[in-house]
KEKE-3310 file (N, C-alpha, C; in steps of 0.2 Angstrom, whole numbers, plus 5000, padded with zeros to 4 digits):
npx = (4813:4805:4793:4791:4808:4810:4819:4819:4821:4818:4819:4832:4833:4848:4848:4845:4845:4848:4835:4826:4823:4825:4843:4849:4859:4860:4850:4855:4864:4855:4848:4860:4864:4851:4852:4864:4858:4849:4860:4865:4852:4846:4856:4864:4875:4886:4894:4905:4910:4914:4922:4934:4934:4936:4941:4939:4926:4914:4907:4897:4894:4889:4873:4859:4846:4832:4821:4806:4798:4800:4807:4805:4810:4799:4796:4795:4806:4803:4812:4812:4820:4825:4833:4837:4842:4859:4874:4890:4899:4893:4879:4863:4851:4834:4828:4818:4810:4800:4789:4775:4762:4769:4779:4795:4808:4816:4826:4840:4853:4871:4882:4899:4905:4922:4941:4951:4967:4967:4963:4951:4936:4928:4922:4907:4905:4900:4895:4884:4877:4865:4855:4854:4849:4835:4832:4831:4822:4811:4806:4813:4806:4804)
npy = (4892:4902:4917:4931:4941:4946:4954:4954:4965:4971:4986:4997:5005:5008:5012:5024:5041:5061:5065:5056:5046:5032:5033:5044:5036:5023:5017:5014:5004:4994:4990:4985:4975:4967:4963:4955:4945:4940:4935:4925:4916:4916:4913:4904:4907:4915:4931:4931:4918:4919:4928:4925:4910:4911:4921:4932:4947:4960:4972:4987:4996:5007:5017:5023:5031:5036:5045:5041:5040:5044:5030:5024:5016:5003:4999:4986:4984:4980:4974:4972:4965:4965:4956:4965:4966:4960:4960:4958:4956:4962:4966:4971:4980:4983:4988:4990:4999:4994:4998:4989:4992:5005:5014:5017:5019:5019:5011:5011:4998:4993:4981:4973:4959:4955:4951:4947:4944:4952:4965:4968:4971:4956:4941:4935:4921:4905:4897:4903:4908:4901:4903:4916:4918:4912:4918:4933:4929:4927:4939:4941:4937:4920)
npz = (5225:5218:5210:5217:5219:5239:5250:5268:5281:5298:5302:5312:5328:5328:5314:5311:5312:5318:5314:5316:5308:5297:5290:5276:5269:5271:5263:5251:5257:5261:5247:5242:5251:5249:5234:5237:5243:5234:5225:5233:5237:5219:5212:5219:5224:5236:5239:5246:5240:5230:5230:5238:5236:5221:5215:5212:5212:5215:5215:5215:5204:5199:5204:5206:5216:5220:5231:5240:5254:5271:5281:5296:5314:5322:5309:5294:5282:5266:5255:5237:5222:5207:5192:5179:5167:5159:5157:5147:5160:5168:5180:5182:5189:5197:5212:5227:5240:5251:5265:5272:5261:5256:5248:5247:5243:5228:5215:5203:5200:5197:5196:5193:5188:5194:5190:5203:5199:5187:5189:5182:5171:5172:5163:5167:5177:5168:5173:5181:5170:5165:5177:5175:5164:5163:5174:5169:5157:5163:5168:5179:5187:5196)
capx = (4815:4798:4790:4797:4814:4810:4823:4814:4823:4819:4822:4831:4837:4853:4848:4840:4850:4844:4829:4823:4822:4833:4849:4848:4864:4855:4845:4861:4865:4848:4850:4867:4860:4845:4854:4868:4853:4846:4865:4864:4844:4845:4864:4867:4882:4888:4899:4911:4913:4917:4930:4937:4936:4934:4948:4933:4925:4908:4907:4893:4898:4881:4868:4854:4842:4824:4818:4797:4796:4804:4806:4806:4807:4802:4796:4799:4807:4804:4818:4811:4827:4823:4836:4834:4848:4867:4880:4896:4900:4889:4873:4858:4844:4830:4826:4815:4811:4793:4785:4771:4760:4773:4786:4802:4813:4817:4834:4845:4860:4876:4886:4901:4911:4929:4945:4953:4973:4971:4959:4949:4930:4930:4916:4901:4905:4898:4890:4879:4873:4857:4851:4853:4844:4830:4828:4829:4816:4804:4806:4817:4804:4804)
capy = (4898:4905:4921:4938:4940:4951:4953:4957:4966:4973:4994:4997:5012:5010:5014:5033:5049:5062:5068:5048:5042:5030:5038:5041:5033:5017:5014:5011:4999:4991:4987:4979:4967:4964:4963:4949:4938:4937:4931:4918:4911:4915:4911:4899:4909:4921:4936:4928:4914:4924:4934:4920:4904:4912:4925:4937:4954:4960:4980:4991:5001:5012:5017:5029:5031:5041:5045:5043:5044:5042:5025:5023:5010:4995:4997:4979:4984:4975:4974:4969:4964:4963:4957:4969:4965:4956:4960:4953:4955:4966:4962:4976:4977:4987:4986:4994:4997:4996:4998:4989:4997:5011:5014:5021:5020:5014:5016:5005:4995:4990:4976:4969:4954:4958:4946:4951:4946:4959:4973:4972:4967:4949:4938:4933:4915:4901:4892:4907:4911:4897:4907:4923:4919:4910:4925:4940:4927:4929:4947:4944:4931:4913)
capz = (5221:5213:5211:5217:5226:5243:5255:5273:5286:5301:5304:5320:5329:5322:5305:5311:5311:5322:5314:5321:5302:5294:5287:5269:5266:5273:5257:5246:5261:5258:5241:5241:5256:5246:5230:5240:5246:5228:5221:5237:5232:5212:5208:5224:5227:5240:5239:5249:5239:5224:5230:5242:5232:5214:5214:5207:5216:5210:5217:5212:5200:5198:5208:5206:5220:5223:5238:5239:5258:5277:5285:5303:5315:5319:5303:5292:5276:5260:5249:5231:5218:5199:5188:5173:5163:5161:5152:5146:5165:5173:5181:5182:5195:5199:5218:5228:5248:5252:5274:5269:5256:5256:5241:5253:5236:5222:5213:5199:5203:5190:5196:5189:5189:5188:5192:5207:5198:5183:5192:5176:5173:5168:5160:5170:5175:5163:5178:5180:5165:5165:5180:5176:5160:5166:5179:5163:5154:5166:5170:5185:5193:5196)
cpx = (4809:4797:4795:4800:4812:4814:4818:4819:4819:4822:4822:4834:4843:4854:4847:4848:4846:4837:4825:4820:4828:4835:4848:4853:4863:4852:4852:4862:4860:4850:4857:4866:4858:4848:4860:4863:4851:4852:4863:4858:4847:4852:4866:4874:4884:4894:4906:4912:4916:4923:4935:4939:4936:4939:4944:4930:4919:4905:4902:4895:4893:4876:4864:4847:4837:4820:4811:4794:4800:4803:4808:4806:4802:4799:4796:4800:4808:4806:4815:4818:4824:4828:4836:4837:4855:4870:4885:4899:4899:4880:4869:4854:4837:4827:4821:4814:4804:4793:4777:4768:4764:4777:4790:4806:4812:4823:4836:4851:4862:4881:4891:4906:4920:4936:4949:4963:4973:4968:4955:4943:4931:4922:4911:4901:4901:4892:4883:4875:4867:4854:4849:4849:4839:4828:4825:4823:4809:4801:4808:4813:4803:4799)
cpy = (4900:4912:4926:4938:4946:4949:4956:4958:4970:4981:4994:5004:5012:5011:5019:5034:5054:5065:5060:5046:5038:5035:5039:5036:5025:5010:5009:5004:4993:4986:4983:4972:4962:4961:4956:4942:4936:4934:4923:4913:4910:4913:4904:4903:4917:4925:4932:4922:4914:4927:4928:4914:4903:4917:4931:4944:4955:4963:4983:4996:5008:5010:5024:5028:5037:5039:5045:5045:5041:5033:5027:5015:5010:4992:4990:4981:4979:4976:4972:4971:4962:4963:4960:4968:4962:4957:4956:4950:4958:4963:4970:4973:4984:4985:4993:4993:5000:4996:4996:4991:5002:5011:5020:5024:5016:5017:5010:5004:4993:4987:4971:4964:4957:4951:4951:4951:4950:4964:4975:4969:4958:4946:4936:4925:4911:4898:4896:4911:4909:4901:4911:4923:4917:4915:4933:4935:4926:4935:4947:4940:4925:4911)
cpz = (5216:5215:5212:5220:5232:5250:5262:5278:5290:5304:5310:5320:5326:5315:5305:5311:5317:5319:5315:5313:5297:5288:5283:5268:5266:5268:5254:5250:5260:5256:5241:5243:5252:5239:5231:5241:5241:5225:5225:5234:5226:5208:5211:5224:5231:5236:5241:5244:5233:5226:5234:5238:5223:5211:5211:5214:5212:5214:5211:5207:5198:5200:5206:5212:5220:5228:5237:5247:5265:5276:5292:5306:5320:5313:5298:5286:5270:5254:5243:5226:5211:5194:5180:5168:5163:5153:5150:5155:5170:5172:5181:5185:5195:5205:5223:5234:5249:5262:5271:5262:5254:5250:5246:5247:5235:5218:5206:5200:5198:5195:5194:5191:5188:5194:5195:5204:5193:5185:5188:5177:5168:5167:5166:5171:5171:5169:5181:5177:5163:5169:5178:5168:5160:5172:5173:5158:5158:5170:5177:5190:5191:5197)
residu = (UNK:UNK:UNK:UNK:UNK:UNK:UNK:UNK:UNK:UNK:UNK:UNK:UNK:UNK:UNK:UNK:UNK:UNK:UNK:UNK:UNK:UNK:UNK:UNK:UNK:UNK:UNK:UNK:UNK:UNK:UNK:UNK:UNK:UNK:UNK:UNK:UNK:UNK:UNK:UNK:UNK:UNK:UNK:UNK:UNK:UNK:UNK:UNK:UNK:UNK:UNK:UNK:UNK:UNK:UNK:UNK:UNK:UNK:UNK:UNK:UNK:UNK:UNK:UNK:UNK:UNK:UNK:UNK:UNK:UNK:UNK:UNK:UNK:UNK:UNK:UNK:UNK:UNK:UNK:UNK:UNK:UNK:UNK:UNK:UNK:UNK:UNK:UNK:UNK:UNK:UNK:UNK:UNK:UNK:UNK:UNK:UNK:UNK:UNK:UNK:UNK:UNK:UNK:UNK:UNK:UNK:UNK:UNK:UNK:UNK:UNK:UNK:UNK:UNK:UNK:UNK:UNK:UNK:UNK:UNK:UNK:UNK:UNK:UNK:UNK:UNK:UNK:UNK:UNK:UNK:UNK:UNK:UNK:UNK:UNK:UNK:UNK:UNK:UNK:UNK:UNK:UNK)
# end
C-alpha cells in the first residue's frame, strides 16, 4: 500500500448508450467502485463487511461531477481516489477517470458512516481512524 490509489478497469460495451460512448451515469458508477476498492486496500475493509458484520452502511451522500471528455471502449479507465478529508463520520474524496493521458472526469464524493439500527450517521469507527489519518497526512498517498 504506497503511492497513489488507481482503480483500473476495463470499458466494455455495456457501459455505451447509443451515441457508442459510455453512459454518463457510468461515471458516478466508476467512482463508487473506485472509491469501494480504496476502503478494501486503505482501510482493509469491505462494504459488505460493514453493513453485514458491523451493523453500519456507508451511502454517498454527495456527488458533484465534471465531464472533460467521451470514454469509449476498450478503452482502460483509470480511476484515481484521493482521500481529502473526514469528518466526524463522513469521508471526502476527490476521484478522477483518466483513458490514459486523457482527463474523462473529475468530481467530489461525501461518504458517511451511519448505523443501520438508528438510521442516523454514526462515528467513523475507531479501528479506522490510524489509516484514514496516515492517508489525509500524506495528501491521500501512501
Amino acid at each position: 500500500m504506497s503511492g497513489r490509489f488507481v482503480h483500473v478497469r476495463r470499458l466494455t460495451f455495456g457501459d455505451t448508450d447509443a451515441a457508442r460512448i459510455v453512459y454518463t451515469p457510468r461515471a458516478a458508477h466508476f467512482a463508487v467502485e473506485a472509491v469501494e476498492a480504496w476502503m478494501l486496500e486503505r482501510l482493509g475493509v469491505s462494504w459488505l463487511h460493514v453493513v453485514r458484520d458491523q451493523g453500519m452502511g456507508t451511502p454517498c451522500v454527495h456527488m458533484d461531477v465534471d465531464f472533460r471528455s467521451p470514454m469509449t471502449p476498450p478503452d482502460l479507465l483509470e480511476t484515481e481516489v484521493v482521500l481529502t478529508g473526514a469528518g466526524r463520520s463522513s469521508l471526502s474524496f476527490r476521484v478522477t477517470g483518466r483513458c490514459g493521458a486523457r482527463l474523462c472526469w473529475e468530481g467530489r464524493f461525501v461518504f458517511v458512516f451511519f448505523s443501520q439500527a438508528t438510521g442516523r450517521a454514526a462515528p467513523i469507527p475507531a479501528q479506522y481512524r490510524a489509516a484514514i489519518g496516515e492517508e489525509l497526512s500524506n495528501g491521500g498517498e501512501r
